[in-house]
N, C-alpha and C positions, 0 to 999 in steps of 0.2 A: 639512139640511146636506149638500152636495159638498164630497167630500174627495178630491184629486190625490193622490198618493205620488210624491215623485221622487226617483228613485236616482242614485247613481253607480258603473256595475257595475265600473269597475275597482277603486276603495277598498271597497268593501261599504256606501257609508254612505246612508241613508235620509232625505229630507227631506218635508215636506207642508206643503200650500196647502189649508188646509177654507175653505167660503166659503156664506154661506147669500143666496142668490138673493134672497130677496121683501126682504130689507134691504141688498141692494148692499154689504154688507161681506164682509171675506175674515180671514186672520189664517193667518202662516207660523209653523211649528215649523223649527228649527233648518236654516234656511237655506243649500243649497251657497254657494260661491261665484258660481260663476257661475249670475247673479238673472235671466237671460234668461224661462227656464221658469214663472217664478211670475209676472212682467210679463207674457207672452205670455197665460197663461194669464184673469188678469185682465182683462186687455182683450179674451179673447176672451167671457168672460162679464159683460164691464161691473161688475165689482169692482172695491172702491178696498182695499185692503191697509189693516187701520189697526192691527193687532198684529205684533208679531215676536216670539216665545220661543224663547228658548235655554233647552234643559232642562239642558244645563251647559255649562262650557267644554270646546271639539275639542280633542284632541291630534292627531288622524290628517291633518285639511284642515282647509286656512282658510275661516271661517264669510263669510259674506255679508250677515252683518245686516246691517251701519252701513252697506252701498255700497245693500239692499235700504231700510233707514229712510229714506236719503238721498232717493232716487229716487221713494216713494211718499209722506214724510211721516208713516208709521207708528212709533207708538214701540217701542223695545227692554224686552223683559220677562224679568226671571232671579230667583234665589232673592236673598235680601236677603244672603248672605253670599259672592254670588260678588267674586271678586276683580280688578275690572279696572277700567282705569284713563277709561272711557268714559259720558258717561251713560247711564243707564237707570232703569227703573220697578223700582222694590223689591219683591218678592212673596214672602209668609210663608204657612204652612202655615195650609188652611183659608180664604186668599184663595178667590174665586168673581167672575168674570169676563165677562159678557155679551157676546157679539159678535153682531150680532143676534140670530137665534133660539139660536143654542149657549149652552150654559152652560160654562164651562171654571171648572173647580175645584184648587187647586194641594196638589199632595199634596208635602214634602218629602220625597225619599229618599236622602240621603246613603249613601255609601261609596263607588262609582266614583271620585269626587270631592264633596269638602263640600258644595260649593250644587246637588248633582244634586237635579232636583225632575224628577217626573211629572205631568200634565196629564191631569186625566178631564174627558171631555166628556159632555153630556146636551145632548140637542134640544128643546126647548119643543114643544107642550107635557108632553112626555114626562118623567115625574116618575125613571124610572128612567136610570143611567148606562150609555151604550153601546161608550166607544172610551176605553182608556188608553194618551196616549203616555208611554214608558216609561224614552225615553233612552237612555243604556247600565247603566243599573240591573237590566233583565229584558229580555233576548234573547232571543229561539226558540232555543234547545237549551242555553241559560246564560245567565250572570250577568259583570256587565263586571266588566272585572280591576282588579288593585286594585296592581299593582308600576308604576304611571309614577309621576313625579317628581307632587306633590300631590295623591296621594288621601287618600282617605277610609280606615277602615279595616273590616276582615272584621265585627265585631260591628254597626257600623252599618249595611253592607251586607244582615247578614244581618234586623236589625230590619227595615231597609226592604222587602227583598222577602217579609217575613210581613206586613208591612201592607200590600202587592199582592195578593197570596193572601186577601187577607179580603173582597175584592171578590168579586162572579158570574162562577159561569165563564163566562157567555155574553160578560161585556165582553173585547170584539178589542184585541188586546195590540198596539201600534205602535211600534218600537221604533226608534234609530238607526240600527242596524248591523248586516248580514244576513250571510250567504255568506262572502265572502272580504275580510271584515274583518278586524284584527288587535286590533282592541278589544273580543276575544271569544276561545273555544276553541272550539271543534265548534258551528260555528254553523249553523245549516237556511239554504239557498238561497232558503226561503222568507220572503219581507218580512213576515210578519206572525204571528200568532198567536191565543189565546183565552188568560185567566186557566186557565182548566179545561184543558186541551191543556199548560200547561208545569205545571200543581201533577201530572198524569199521565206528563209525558215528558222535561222540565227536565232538565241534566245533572246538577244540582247539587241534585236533588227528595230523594236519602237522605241528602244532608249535612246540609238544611233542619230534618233533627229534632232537630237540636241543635245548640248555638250550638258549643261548642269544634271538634264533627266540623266544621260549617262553617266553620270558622279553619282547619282543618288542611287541609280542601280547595282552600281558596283560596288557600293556602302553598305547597300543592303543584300550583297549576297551570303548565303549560309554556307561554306565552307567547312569540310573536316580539315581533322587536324592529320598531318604527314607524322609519322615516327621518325625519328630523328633526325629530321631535318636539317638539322641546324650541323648537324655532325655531317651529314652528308655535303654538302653547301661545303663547309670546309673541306674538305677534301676536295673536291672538284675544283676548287681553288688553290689547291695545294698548300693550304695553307694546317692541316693537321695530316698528318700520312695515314695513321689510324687511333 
């Protein structure tokens, strides 16, 4: 499996195009807007795109799926309880997902937001899991916040990121949102990570040992404020066009 990473360094936000060569298919994780990079990209390696996942709904930028599903025919894939007004394919905890050789496995991980799910992948014929993306569930240097308008809350956040932690440290943490995102606190500049590397350096690694300290931490984090947020949020829900 080839895995792109494509950023956007002015938001912080993180997207990727895995694609496995000897079966001609591809499949995007949470999609920028602008679909130029992952078309390009495809055609320069003769990939047809036939998944799109959203590990949740954006608040920061407008997603690109629907204009990315449009253009290749690929379908939209999300947790069964996201909320938006668009079709897509339903995915429940424990789904497992073939795109040629990969195996994508759908782990839910609620509290960023409800339907946040994470996505491990496994290579064939490789019996072990090498790559979890993560969303904004598990950051390199934290944990996505939890004060926008529909999240989730601290206890299910903190459920979810113990049942990331019980993964190998060797599996690479992929995450949405790096550097100078605001869908984070003291977030590394660095786009990536290891399970083992944030259960060692996580901001949020001596709240993790207990669920109330973890409430309290996440209550007390200082957060900016996103610009329009709330407008964006609709739309990704399709629920305002513009």
């Amino acid at each position: 499996m080839f895995l792109k990473q494509i950023p956007n360094d002015e938001t912080g936000c993180l997207s990727y195009l895995g694609y496995c060569f000897s079966c001609g298919v591809g499949y995007a994780i949470d999609p920028l807007e602008n679909i130029e990079p992952y078309l390009k990209i495809a055609k320069d390696n003769n990939i047809q795109i036939t998944h799109i996942f959203n590990t949740h709904i954006q608040a920061d930028h407008i997603s690109g799926d629907r204009k990315l599903a449009e253009k290749t025919g690929a379908k939209i894939y999300m947790h069964e309880s996201a909320n938006v007004s668009y079709p897509f394919e339903r995915l429940q905890e424990g789904n497992v997902i073939s795109i040629g050789n990969p195996r994508v496995k759908v782990l839910h991980t609620p509290g960023h937001t409800p339907e946040s799910m994470s996505l491990l992948v496994a290579e064939y014929p490789k019996t072990s899991d090498g790559i979890i993306f993560t969303g904004d569930t598990l950051l390199r240097g934290n944990v996505g916040r939890l004060d926008l308008d529909g999240a989730g809350t601290p206890e299910q956040l903190y459920d979810s990121v113990k049942k990331l932690f019980t993964l190998e440290d060797y599996v690479a943490v992929m995450p949405s949102h790096y550097g100078k995102s605001q869908c984070g606190v003291g977030l590394s500049s660095v786009p990536m990570s290891t399970i083992g590397y944030e259960k060692r350096f996580n901001g949020a690694i001596d709240a993790l040992s207990d669920r109330q300290k973890f409430v309290d931490y996440i209550k007390a984090l200082k957060t900016m404020e996103i610009p329009d947020y709330h407008k964006i949020k609709r739309i990704n829900m399709d629920k305002q066009k513009n």
